[in-house]
MIVO-661355 format. One line per field, with one value per atom (N, C-alpha, C): atom name; z, y, x; residue in three letters; residue number from 0. Coordinates in steps of 0.05 Angstrom, whole numbers, always signed. Layout:
atomo	(CA_...)
up	(Z_...)
north	(Y_...)
east	(X_...)
residuo	(ALA_...)
num	(NUM_...)
***
This chain:
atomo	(N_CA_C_N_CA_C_N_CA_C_N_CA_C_N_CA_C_N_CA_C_N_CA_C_N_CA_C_N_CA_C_N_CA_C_N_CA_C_N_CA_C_N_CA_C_N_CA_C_N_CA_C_N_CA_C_N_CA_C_N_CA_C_N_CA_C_N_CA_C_N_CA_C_N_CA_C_N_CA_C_N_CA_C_N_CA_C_N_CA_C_N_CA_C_N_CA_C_N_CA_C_N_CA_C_N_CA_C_N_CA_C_N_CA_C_N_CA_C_N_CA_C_N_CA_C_N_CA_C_N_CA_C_N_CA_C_N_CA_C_N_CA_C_N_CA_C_N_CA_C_N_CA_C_N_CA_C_N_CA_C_N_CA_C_N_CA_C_N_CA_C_N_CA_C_N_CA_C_N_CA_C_N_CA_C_N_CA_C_N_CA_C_N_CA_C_N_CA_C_N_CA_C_N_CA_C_N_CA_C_N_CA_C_N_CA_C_N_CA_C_N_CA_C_N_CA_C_N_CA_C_N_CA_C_N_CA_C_N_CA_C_N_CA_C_N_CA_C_N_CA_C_N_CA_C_N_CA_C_N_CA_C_N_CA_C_N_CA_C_N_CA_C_N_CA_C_N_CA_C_N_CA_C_N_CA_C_N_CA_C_N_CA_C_N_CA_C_N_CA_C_N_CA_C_N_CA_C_N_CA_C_N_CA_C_N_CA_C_N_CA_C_N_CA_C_N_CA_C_N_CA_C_N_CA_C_N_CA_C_N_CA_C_N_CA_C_N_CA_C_N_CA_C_N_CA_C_N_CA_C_N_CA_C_N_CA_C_N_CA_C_N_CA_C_N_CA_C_N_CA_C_N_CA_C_N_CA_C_N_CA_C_N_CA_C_N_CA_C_N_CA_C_N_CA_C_N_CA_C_N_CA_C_N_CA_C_N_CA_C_N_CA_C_N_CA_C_N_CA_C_N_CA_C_N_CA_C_N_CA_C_N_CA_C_N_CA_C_N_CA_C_N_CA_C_N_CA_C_N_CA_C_N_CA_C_N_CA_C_N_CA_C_N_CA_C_N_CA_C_N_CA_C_N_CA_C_N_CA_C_N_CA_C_N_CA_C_N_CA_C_N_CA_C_N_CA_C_N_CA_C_N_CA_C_N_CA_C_N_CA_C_N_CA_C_N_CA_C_N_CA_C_N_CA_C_N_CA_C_N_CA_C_N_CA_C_N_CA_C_N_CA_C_N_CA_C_N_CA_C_N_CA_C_N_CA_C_N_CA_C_N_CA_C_N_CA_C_N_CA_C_N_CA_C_N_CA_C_N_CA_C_N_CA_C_N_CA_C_N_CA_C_N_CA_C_N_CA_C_N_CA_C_N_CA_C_N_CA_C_N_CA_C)
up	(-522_-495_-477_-459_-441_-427_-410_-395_-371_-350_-332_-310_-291_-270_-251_-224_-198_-180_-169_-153_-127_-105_-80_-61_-60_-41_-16_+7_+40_+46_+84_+104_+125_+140_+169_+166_+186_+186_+191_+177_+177_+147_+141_+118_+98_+95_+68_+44_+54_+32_+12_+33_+35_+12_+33_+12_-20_-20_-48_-59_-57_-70_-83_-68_-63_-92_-82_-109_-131_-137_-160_-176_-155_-170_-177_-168_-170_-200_-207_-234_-257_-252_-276_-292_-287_-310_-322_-359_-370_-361_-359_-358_-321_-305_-285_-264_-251_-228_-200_-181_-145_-131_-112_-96_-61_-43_-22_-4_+3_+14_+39_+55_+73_+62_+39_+25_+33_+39_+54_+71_+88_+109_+140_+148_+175_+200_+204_+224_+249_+279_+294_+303_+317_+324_+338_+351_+355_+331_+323_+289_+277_+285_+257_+278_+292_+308_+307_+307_+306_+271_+263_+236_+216_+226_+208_+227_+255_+276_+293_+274_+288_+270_+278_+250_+230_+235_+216_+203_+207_+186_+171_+181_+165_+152_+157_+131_+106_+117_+98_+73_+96_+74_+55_+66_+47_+35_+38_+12_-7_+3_-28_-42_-29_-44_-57_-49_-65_-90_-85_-116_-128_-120_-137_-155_-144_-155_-175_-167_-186_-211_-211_-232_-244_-238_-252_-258_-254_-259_-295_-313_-346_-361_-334_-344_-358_-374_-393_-381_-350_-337_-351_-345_-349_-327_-300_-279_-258_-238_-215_-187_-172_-151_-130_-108_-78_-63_-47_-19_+8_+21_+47_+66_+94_+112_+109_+89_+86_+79_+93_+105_+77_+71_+36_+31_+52_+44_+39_+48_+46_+21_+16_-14_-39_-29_-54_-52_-27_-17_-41_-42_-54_-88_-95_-118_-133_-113_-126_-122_-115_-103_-134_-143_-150_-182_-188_-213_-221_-208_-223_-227_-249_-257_-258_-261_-264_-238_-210_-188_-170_-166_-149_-118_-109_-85_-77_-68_-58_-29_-6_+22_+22_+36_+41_+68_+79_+109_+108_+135_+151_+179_+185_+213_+229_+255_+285_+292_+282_+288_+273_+248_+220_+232_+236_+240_+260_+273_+305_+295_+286_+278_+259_+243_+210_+224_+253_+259_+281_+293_+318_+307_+283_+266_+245_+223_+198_+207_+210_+200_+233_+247_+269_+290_+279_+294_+312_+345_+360_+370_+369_+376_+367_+340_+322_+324_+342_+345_+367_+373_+392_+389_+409_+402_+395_+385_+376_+346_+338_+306_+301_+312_+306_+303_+317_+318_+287_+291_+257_+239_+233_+222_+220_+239_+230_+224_+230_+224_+184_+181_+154_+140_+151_+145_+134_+153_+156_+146_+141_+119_+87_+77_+51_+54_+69_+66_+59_+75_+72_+45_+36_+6_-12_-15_-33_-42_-30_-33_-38_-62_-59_-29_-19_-5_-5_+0_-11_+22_+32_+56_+45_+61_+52_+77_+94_+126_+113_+98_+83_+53_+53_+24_+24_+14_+11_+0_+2_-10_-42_-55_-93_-93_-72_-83_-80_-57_-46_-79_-78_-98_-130_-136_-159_-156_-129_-136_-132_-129_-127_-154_-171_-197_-216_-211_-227_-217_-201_-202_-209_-208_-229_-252_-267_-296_-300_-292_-293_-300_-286_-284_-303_-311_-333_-362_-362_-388_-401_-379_-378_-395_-412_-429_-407_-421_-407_-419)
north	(-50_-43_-60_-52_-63_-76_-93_-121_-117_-125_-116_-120_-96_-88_-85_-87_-86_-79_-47_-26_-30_-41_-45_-23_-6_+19_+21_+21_+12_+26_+31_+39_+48_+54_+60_+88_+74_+100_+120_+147_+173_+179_+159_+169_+175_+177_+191_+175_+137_+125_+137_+125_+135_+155_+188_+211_+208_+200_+203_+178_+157_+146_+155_+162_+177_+202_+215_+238_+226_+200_+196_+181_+167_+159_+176_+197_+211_+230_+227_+232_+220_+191_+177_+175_+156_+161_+130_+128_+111_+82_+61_+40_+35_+49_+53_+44_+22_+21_+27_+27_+36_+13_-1_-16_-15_-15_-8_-37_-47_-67_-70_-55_-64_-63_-56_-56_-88_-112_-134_-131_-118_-115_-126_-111_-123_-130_-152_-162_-156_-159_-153_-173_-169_-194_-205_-213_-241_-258_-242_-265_-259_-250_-257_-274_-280_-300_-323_-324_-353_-363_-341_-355_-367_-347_-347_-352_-351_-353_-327_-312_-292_-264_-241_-219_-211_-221_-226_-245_-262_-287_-280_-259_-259_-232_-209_-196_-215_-237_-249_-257_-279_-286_-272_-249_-225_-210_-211_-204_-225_-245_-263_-261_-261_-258_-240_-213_-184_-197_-195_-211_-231_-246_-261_-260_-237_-230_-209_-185_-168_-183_-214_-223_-229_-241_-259_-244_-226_-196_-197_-215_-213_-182_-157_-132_-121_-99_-90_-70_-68_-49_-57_-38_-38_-37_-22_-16_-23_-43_-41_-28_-13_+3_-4_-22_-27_-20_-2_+9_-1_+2_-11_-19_-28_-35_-55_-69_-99_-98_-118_-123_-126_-105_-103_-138_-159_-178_-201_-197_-203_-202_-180_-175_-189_-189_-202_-237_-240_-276_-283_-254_-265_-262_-233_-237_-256_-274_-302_-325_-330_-344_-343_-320_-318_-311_-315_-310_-281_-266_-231_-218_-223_-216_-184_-167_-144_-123_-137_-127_-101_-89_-58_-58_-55_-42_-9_+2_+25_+36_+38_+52_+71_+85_+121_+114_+139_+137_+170_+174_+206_+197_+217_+228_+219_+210_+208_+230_+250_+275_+291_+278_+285_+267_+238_+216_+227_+234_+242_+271_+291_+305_+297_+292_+282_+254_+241_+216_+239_+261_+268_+294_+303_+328_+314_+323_+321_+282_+268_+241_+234_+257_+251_+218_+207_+172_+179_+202_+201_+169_+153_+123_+116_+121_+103_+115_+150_+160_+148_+129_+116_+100_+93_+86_+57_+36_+19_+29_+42_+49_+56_+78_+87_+66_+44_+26_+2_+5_-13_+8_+39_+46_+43_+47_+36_+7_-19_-34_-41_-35_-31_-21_+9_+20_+2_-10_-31_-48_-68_-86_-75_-50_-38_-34_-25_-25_-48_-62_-97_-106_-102_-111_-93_-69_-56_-46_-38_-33_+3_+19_+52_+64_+72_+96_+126_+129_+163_+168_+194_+209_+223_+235_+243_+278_+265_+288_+317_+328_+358_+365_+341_+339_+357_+370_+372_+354_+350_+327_+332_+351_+355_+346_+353_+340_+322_+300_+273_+260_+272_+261_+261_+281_+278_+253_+264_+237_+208_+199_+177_+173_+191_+192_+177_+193_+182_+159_+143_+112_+102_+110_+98_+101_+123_+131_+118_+104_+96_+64_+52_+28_+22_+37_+34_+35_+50_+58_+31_+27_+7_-17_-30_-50_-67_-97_-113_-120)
east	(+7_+1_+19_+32_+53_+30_+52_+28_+13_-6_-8_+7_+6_+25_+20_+19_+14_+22_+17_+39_+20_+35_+27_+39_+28_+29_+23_+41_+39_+52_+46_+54_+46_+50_+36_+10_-3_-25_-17_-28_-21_+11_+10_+28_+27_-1_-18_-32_-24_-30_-54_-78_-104_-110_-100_-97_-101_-65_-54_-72_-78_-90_-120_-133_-159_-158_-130_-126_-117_-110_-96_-119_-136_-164_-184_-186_-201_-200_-170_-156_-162_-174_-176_-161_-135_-117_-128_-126_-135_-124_-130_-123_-112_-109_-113_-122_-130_-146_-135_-151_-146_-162_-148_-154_-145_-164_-162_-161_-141_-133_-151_-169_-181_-208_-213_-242_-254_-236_-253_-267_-260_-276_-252_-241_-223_-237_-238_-250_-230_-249_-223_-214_-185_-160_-172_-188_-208_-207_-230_-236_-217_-189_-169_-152_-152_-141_-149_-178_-194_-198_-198_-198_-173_-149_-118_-102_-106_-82_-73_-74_-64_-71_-66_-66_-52_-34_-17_-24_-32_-39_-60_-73_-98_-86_-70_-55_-44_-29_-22_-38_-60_-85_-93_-105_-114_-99_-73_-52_-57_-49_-52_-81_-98_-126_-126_-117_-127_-104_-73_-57_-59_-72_-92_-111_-129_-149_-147_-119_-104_-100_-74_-62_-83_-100_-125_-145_-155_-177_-174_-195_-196_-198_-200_-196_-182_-184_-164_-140_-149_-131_-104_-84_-46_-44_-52_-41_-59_-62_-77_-57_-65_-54_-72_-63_-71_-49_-77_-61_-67_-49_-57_-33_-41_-20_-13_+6_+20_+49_+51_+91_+104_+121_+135_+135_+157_+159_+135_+116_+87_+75_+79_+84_+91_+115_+144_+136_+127_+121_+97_+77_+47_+54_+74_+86_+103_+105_+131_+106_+92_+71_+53_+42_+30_+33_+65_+81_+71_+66_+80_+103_+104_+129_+130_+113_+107_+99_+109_+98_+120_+110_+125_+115_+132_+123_+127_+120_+124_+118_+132_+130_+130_+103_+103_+106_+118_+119_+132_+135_+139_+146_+152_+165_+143_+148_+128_+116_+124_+113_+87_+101_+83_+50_+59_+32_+27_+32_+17_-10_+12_-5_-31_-19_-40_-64_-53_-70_-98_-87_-93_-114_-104_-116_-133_-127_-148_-154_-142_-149_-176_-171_-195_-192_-165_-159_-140_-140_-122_-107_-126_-121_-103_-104_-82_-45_-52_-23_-8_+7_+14_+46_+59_+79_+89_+59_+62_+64_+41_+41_+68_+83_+113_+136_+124_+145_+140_+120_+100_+112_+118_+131_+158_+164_+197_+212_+185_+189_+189_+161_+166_+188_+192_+216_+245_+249_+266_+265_+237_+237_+242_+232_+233_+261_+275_+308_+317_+313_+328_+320_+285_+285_+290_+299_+302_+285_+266_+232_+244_+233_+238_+212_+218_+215_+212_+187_+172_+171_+188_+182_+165_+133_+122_+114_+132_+125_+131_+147_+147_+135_+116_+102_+75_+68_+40_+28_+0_-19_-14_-11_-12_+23_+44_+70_+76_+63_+62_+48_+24_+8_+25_+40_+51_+76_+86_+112_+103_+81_+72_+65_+57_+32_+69_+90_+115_+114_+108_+114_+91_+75_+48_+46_+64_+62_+87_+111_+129_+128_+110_+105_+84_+56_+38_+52_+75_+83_+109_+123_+142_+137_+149_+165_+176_+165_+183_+210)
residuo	(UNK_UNK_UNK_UNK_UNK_UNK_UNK_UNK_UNK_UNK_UNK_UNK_UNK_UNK_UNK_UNK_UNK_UNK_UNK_UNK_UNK_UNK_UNK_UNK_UNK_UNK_UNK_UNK_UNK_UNK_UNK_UNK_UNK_UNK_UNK_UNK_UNK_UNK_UNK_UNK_UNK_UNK_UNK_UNK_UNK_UNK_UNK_UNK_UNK_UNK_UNK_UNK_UNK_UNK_UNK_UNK_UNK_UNK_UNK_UNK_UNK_UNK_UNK_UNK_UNK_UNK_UNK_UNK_UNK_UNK_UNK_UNK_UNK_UNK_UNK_UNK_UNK_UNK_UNK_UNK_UNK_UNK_UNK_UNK_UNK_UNK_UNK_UNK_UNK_UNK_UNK_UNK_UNK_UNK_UNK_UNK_UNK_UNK_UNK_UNK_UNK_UNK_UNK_UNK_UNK_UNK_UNK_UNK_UNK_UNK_UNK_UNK_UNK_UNK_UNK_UNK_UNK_UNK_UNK_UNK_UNK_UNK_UNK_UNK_UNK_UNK_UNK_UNK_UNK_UNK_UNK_UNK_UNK_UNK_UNK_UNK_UNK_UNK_UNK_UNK_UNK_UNK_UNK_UNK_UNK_UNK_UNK_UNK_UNK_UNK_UNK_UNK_UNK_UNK_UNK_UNK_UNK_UNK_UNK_UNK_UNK_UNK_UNK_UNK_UNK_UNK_UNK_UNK_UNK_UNK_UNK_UNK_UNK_UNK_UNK_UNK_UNK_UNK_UNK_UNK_UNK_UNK_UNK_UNK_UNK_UNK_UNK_UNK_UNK_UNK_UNK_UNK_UNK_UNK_UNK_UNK_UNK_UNK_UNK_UNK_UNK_UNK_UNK_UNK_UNK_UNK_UNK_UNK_UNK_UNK_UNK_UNK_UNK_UNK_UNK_UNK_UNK_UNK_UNK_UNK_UNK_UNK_UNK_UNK_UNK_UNK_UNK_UNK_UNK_UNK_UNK_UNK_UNK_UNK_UNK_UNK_UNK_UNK_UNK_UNK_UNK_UNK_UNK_UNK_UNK_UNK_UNK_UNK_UNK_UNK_UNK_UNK_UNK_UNK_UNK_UNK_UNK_UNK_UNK_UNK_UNK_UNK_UNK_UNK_UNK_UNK_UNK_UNK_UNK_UNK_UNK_UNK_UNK_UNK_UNK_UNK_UNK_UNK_UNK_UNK_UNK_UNK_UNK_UNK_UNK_UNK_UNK_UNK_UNK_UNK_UNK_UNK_UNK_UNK_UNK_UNK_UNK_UNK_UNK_UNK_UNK_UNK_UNK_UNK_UNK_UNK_UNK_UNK_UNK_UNK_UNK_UNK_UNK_UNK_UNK_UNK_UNK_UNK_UNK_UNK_UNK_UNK_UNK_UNK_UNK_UNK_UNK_UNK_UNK_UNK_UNK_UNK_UNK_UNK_UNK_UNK_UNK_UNK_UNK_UNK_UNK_UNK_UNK_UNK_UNK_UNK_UNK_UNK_UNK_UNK_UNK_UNK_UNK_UNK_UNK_UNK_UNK_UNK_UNK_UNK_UNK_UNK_UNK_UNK_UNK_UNK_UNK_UNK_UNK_UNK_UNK_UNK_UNK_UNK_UNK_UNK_UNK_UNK_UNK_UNK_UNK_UNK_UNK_UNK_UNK_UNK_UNK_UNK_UNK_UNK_UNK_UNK_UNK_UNK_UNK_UNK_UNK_UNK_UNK_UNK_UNK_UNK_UNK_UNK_UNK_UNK_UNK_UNK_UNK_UNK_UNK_UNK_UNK_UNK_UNK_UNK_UNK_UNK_UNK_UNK_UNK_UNK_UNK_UNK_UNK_UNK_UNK_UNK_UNK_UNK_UNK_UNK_UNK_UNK_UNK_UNK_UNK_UNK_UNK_UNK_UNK_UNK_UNK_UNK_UNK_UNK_UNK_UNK_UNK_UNK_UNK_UNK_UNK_UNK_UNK_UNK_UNK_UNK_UNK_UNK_UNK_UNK_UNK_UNK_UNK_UNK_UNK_UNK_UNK_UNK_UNK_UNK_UNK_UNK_UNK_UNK_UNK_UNK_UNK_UNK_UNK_UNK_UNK_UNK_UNK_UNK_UNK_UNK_UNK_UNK_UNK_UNK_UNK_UNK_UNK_UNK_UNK_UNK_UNK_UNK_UNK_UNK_UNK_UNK_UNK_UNK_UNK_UNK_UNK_UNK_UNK_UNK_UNK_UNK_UNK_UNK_UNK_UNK_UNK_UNK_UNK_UNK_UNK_UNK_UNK_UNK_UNK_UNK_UNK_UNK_UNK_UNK_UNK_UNK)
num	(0_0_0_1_1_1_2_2_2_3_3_3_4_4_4_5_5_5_6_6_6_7_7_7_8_8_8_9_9_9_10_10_10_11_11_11_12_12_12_13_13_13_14_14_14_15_15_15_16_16_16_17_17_17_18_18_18_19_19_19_20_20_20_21_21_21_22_22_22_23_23_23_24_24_24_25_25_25_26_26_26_27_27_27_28_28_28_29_29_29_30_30_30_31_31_31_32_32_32_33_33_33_34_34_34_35_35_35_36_36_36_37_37_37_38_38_38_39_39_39_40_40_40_41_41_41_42_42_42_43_43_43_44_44_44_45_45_45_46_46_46_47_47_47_48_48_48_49_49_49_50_50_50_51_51_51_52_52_52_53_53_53_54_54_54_55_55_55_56_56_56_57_57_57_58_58_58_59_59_59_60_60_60_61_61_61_62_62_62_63_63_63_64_64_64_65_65_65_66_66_66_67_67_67_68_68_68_69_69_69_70_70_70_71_71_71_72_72_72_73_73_73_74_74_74_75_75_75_76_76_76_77_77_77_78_78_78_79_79_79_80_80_80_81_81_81_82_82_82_83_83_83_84_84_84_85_85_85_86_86_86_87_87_87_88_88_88_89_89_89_90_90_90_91_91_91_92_92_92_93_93_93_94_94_94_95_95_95_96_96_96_97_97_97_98_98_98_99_99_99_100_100_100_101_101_101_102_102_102_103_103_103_104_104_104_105_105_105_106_106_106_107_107_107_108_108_108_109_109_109_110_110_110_111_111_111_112_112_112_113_113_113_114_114_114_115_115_115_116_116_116_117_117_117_118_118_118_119_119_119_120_120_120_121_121_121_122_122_122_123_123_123_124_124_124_125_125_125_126_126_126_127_127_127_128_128_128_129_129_129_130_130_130_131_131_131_132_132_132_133_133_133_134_134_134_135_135_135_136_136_136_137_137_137_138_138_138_139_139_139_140_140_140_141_141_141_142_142_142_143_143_143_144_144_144_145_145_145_146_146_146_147_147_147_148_148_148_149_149_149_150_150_150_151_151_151_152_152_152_153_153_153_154_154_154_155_155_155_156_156_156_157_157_157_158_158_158_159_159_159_160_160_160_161_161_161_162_162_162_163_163_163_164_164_164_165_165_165_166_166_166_167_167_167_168_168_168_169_169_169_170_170_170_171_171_171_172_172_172_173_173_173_174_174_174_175_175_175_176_176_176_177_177_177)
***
């Protein structure tokens, strides 16, 4: 059995994390798990201010906790998969931090046009369609470039082709040899 692995799946709201994650668990693939990065519970930027400094500090925090709790999890999983809104290099900081040697990242993202619709339609969060979120997209954007993070456009995907090309980096990474 190859060792365990840890595919951290991010990006801005309306890019389908959510979705495709939702369908790929719902698949049960063996050895497999799904983890939902805000399943803590997000307090609002008050109490993440007073407690970590700022909100970002408290993304941070709770990145390292959830990879913490991934590397160290005595489960038989091969693959744990958390999704959620955290900064690729946030990431790579909690993956060197936390000695995974076995860690992925992956950015879904789409068009301003795509989130507007998908935030304002089916996802029912007009709030969240705004031109700070677009800019939180293209910031990530930009950090996954700078680290070499791969990148899934997902804005001309359907949910079953979004969902399969994500399922290749999860069947890619479960199956993998070090």
């Amino acid at each position: 059995m190859p060792p365990r692995s840890i595919l951290v799946i991010t990006g801005a709201s309306g890019s389908g994390k959510t979705a495709i994650v939702a369908a790929l668990a719902a698949q049960a693939a063996p050895g497999v798990r799904y983890h939902h990065f805000d399943a803590v519970g997000v307090p609002d930027p008050r109490a993440m201010t007073a407690q970590y400094g700022s909100p970002e500090g408290w993304q941070v925090a709770v990145c390292h906790q959830w990879i913490t709790r991934l590397a160290t999890d005595p489960t038989d999983s091969i693959l744990d998969v958390l999704e959620g809104q955290v900064r690729p290099g946030t990431v790579q900081e909690a993956f060197q931090r936390h000695r995974v040697r076995r860690g992925r990242i992956l950015l879904l993202d789409c068009s301003p046009a795509a989130r507007e619709a998908r935030l304002v339609g089916p996802r029912n969060q007009p709030e969240l369609a705004t031109t700070r979120m677009t800019a939180w997209a293209a910031y990530l954007r930009g950090q996954a470039d700078a680290l070499h993070v791969p990148a899934l456009d997902t804005t001309d995907l359907s949910l079953p082709e979004a969902v399969e090309r994500v399922r290749q980096h999860v069947t890619a990474l479960a199956v993998a040899e070090d």
